[in-house]
Structure formats: C-alpha cells, structure tokens
C-alpha positions in Angstrom: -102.8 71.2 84.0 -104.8 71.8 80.7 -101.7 70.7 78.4 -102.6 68.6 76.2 -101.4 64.9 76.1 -98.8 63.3 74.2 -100.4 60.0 73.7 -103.9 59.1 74.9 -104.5 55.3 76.0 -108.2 53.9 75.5 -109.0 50.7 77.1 -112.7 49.3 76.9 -113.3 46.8 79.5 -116.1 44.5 81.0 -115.3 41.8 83.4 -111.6 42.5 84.0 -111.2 42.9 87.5 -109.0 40.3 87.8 -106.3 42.3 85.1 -107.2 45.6 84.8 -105.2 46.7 87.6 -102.3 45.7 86.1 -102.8 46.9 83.2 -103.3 50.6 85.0 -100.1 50.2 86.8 -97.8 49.4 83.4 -99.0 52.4 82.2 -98.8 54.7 85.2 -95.1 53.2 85.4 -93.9 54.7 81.6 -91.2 56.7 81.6 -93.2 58.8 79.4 -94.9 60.7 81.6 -97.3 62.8 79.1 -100.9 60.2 78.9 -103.6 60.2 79.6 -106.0 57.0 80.2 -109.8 56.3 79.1 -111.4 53.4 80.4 -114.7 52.9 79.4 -116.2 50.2 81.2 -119.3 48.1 79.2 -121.2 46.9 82.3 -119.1 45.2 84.2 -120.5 43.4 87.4 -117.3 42.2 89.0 -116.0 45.3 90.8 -113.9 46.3 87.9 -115.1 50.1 87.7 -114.2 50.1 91.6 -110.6 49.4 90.9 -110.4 52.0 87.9 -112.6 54.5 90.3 -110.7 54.2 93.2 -107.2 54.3 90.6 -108.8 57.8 89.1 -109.3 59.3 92.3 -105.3 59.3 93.1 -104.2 59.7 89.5 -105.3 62.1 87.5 -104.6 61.2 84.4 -107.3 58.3 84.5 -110.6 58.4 83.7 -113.5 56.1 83.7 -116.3 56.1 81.3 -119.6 54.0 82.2 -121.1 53.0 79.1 -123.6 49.7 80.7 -124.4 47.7 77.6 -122.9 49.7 74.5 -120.9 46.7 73.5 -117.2 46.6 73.7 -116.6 48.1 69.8 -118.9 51.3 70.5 -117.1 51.5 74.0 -113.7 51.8 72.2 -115.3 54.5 69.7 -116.4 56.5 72.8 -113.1 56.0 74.7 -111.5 57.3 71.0 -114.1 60.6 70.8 -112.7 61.5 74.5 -109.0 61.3 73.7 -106.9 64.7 73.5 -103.6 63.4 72.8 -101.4 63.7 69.5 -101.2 59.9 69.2 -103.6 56.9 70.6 -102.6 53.9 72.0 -105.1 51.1 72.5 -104.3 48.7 75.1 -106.7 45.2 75.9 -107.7 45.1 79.7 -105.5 41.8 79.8 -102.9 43.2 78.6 -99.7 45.7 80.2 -96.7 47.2 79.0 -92.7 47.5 79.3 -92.2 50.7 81.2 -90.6 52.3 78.0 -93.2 51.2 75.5 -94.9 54.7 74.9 -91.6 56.3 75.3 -90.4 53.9 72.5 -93.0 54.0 70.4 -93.0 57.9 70.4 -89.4 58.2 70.1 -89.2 56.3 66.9 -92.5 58.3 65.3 -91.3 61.3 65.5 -87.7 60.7 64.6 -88.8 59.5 61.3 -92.3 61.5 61.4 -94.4 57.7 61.5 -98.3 57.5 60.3 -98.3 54.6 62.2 -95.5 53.1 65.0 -95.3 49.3 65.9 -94.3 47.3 68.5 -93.8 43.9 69.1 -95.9 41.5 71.5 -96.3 38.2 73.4 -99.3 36.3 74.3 -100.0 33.7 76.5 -103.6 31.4 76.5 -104.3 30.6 80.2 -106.3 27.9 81.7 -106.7 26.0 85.1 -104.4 28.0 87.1 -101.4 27.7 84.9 -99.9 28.9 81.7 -100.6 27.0 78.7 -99.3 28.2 75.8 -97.2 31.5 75.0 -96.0 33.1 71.4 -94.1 36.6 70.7 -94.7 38.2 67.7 -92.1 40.8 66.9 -89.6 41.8 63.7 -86.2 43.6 63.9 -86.5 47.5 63.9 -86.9 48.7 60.7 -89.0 51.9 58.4 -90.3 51.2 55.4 -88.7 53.9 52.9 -91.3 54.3 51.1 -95.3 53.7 50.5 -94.9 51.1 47.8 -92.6 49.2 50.1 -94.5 48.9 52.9 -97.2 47.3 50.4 -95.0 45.6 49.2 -93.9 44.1 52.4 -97.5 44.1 54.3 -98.1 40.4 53.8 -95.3 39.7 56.0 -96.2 41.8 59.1 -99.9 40.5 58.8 -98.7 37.0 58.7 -96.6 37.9 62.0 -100.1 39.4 63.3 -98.6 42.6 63.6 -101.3 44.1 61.8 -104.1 42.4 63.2 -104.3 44.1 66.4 -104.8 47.8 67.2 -102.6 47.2 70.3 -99.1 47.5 70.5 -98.9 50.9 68.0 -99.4 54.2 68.3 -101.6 56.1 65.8 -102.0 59.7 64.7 -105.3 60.8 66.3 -105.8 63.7 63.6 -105.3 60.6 61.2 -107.7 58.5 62.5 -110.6 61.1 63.4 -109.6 62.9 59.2 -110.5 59.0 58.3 -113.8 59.0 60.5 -112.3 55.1 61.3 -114.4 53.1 63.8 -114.6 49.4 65.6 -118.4 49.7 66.2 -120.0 47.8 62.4 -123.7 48.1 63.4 -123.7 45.0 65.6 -122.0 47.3 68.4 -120.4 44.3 70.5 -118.4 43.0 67.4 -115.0 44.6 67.7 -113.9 44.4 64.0 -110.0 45.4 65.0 -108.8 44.2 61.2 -111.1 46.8 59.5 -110.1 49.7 61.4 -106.4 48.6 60.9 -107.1 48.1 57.3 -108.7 51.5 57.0 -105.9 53.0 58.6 -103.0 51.3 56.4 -105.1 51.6 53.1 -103.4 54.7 52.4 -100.6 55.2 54.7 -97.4 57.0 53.8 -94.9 56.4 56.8 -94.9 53.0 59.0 -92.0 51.6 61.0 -91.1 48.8 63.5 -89.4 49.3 67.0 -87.8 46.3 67.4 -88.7 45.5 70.6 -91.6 43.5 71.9 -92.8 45.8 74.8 -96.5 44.7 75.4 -97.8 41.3 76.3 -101.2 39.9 76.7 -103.0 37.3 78.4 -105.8 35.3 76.8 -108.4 33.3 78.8 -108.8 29.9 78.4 -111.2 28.1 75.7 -113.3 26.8 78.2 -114.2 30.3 79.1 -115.4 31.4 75.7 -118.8 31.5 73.8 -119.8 28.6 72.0 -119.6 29.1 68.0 -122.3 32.0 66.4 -123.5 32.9 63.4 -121.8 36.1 63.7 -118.5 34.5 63.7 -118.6 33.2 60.2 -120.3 36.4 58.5 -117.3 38.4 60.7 -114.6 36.2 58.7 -116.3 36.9 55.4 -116.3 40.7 56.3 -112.8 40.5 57.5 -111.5 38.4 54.5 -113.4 40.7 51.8 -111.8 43.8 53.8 -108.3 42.3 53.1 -108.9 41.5 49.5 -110.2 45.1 49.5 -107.4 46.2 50.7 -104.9 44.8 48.5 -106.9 45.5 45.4 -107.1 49.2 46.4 -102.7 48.8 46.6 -103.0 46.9 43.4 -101.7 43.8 44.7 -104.2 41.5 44.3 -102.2 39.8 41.6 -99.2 39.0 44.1 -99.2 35.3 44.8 -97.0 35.8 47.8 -99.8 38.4 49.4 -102.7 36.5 48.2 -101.6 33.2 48.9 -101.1 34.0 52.8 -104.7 35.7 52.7 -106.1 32.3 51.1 -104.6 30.4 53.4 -105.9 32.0 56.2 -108.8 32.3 55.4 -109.2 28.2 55.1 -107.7 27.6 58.2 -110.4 30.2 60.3 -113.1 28.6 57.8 -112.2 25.2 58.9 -112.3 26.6 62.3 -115.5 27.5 61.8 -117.4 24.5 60.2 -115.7 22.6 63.0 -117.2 25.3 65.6 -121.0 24.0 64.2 -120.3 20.9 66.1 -120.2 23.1 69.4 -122.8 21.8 72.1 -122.6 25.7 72.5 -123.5 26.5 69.1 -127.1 26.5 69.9 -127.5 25.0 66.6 -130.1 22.1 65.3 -128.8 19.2 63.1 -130.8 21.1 60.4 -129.0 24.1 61.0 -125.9 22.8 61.4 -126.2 21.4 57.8 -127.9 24.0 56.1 -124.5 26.3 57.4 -121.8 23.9 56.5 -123.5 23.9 52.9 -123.4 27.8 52.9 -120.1 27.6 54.3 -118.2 25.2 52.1 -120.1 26.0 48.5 -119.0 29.8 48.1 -116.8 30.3 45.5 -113.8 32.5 47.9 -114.1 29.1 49.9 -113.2 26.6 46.9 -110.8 28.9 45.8 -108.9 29.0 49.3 -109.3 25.4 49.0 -107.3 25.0 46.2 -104.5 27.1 46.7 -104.1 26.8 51.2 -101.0 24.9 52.2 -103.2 24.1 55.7 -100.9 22.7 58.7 -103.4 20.4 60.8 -104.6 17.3 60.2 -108.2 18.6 60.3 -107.6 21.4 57.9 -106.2 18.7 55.5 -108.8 16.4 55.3 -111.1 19.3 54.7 -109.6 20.3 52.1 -110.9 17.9 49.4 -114.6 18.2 50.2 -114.5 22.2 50.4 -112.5 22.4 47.1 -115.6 19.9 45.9 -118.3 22.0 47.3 -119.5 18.4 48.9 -121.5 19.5 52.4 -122.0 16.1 52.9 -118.6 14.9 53.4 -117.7 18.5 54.6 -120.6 18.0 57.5 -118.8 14.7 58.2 -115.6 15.8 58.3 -116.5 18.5 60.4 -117.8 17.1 63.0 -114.6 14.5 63.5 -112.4 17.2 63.5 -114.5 19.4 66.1 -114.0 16.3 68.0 -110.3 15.3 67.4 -109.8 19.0 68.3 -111.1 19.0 71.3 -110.5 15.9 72.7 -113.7 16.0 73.9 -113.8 19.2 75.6 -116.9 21.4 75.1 -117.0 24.7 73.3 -115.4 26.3 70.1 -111.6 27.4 71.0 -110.5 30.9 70.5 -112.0 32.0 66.8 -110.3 33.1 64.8 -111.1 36.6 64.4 -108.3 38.4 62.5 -106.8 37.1 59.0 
C-alpha cells in the first residue's frame, strides 16, 4: 500500500463540474494500473470538489487538495510538491484520456530511457450545445537520436503545439523538482505552461513521440471567456522572449526556419491582441485603448515580426503595414475593424492566444 507510484497525475481545477468526472474515470480506466491522482481544487463553487470527494472516498488513489483562491498556476505547483511517482502527468479538468495513454507513454520512456515522452492530442471549441470546431495535433512515432537533433527539429513540434502544452507527456519528476520548474510567475492565477515546457526542454538529452493521439480536450466557447487584459499582452511578451531565450541558449537563434515560425507567431497572437482592445470586456477607455495599441505596435520585436510573418487572415494582413510602420494611428484603426470583422459582432476577445 505504501509503494510508490509509477506516474502521478495532477489536475488543478475550478469550476469543472460539468468535466471533471470524466476526466477521473479516463484515468481510473488505464490499463496502467500504478497512479496516483492530485486534484487540487482553486475554489470552486459548482459542486466540483463533491464529485472528486465522493470519487476519493471509493478510490484510493485520488486525492483532493482545497487550495480556495491560490490561483490555478500555484494550484498546479502544489498538486506537483504532493506527487510521489517516478514520472508526472498533467492532465486539464476538460480533458480525458485513451485507456492506454499512460501505459503508452511509459512504455515508450523507458524502452528508450525518455527525459521527456509525448503524445498526441485533439481539441474541440464548444459552444451552444454543439461542437464547433475540432483539430488533432499528433506526429508519427519517432526519438530523436540525439540532443542536437531534437533542436534541431523543435520548431516543428512547437509549430504542431506539441510543445505548448504540459499535457499529453509524461515528465521525470526528479527532472522537474533537480530544475526547481514552476507555472506559478508571481501573478499566481497566470498559468505560464510555455515557460515551464521551455525550462524543461532547455537542456534535455532524450525526447520521443508515441505516435498516437491518446488524449483530447474540450475548450469552452468564446462567449464564455474573459474580455481582453493587460495581462494578456505582457504574458505574450514573456512567452515570446522565453522562446527566443530558448533558442539562443541552443544557439539557434540564427535559423530562419526556427525563428521565422516564432516571428510569425508571435504577429498573429499580437494582432490578436490589439484586436482584443476593442473588447466591450476590455474594461478599457478610448485613451487607454490608444495609449496600448501605441505600446503594442511601436516595439522593436513587433516591427520586426512584421516584416518577416507570412500572417493567414485577412486581419493579420492588413495589420501588417501599419505595425511594420510603427503607425498607432492606422494600427488603432485597423484594429478596431478587425475586432469587429472577427467577431461578427459578437462580444468578447476569442480564446487568446497564450502559447507561441
């Protein structure tokens, strides 16, 4: 009874009554039967400590962690400083798992002794009822021979978002507590996922690919989400300089390949941001909302991005020419047609883009 774990699972919730069951019963259905699960719950009102409660009594390997108003990064961290298993596995409370996920997972770390194992993953946006819109991200199996080629071919997993997300891999605990590597960034409820993934890759040795896209995740609808904040643009400068960072430490930040998908990336969420000003949400006057779109579009990181993105939408296009200026006048304007054209009208900033 006092064996240690294989893997331990940490979910931080708040609100999720409607999923975390699920989530609970994908993983008490693995074939690997060696878990343990830590759910710290961030204040939830909706009855969702109830469901894991009355799920802990009858299993006992769940737990639930009441953490009221910690924030959802710091409720990870504590959910991480409880774990006893060899490897952690981080699942989203929307989220739930093939029934041979962990086994795979597992499996393929220690037959090639994997830093860090991957999986591949849908996700589906929901709205009114019905499913709206639904995307797998997933790459043949495959382990990177060596250190220098998993640089080397880093750009392409991030631009499948396979290195976005803690979820969907499983990670050496003694790793990740030897790199004191944390979601909590001094704001507490600003889970910063892409720096504690690129604090984890900076210097790993051994990282391979299942194959197989075992987990899947459900995303609420925009009309559910926050209007625009402040935070959210000083999060994608963090995230982007993190990146950089990161690719300077592998000494890559010469490789146009690498850099050019970070650029572009990094346009398209900055876009979505000056756009997300225009949010009735935003809680923003017309004097603030210009006074950000200045600081937003004058930077030098955003001209550059400007000049070198290959943007898709319409929007991000017609952007482009006033950013790469540093004109806020014509970026304002532009802004606010294309938080309009985006929306169609419909109140509130979409799903922000929160991982390059």
């Amino acid at each position: 009874m006092h064996r240690e774990p294989v893997v331990s699972i940490v979910i931080a919730t708040r609100g999720d009554a409607a999923t975390i069951r699920r989530a609970l019963e994908s993983i008490q259905n693995q074939t690997l039967r060696s878990h343990e699960t830590i759910v710290v719950d961030d204040g939830s009102t909706d009855g969702t400590p109830g469901i894991v409660d009355n799920m802990a009594q009858r299993d006992l390997t769940i737990s639930l962690v009441q953490a009221d108003g910690c924030g959802l990064a710091a409720a990870l961290d504590l959910g991480m400083s409880r774990a006893r298993g060899h490897y952690l596995v981080f699942f989203d409370a929307s989220g739930w798992a093939n029934p041979d996920m962990l086994a795979d997972l597992v499996g393929a770390a220690e037959e090639s002794s994997l830093e860090l194992a991957i999986a591949g993953f849908s996700a589906t946006v929901v709205g009114d009822g019905r499913r709206q819109e639904s995307i797998e991200a997933n790459q043949p199996a495959y382990v990177f021979p060596t250190q220098h080629d998993f640089r080397a071919g880093a750009w392409q997993l991030f631009e499948g978002n396979l290195l976005s997300s803690p979820c969907a891999k499983l990670f050496l605990r003694s790793r990740v507590e030897g790199l004191g590597l944390s979601f909590a960034d001094g704001d507490g409820d600003c889970t910063d996922a892409l720096s504690f993934m690129a604090g984890y890759v900076r210097d790993v040795e051994r990282v391979g690919l299942t194959g197989h896209a075992h987990y899947h995740v459900e995303s609420r609808s925009p009309q559910r989400l926050p209007g625009f904040s402040v935070r959210d643009y000083r999060a994608l400068e963090r995230q982007y300089g993190t990146l950089v960072g990161v690719y300077h430490h592998w000494g890559l930040d010469g490789d146009p390949t690498s850099m050019g998908l970070i650029q572009n990336r990094y346009f398209e969420c900055l876009v979505d941001c000056v756009a997300g000003v225009f949010s009735d949400r935003s809680g923003l006057s017309a004097a603030e909302r210009r006074r950000l779109v200045g600081e937003m579009v004058s930077s030098d990181r955003a001209r550059l991005a400007a000049d070198v993105a290959r943007p898709r939408g319409m929007g991000a296009k017609a952007m482009q020419g006033p950013i790469r200026s540093g004109n806020a006048g014509l970026a304002y304007t532009e802004g606010f047609l294309a938080s309009f054209m985006k929306r169609g009208g419909e109140r509130g900033l979409g799903p922000f883009c929160t991982s390059l």
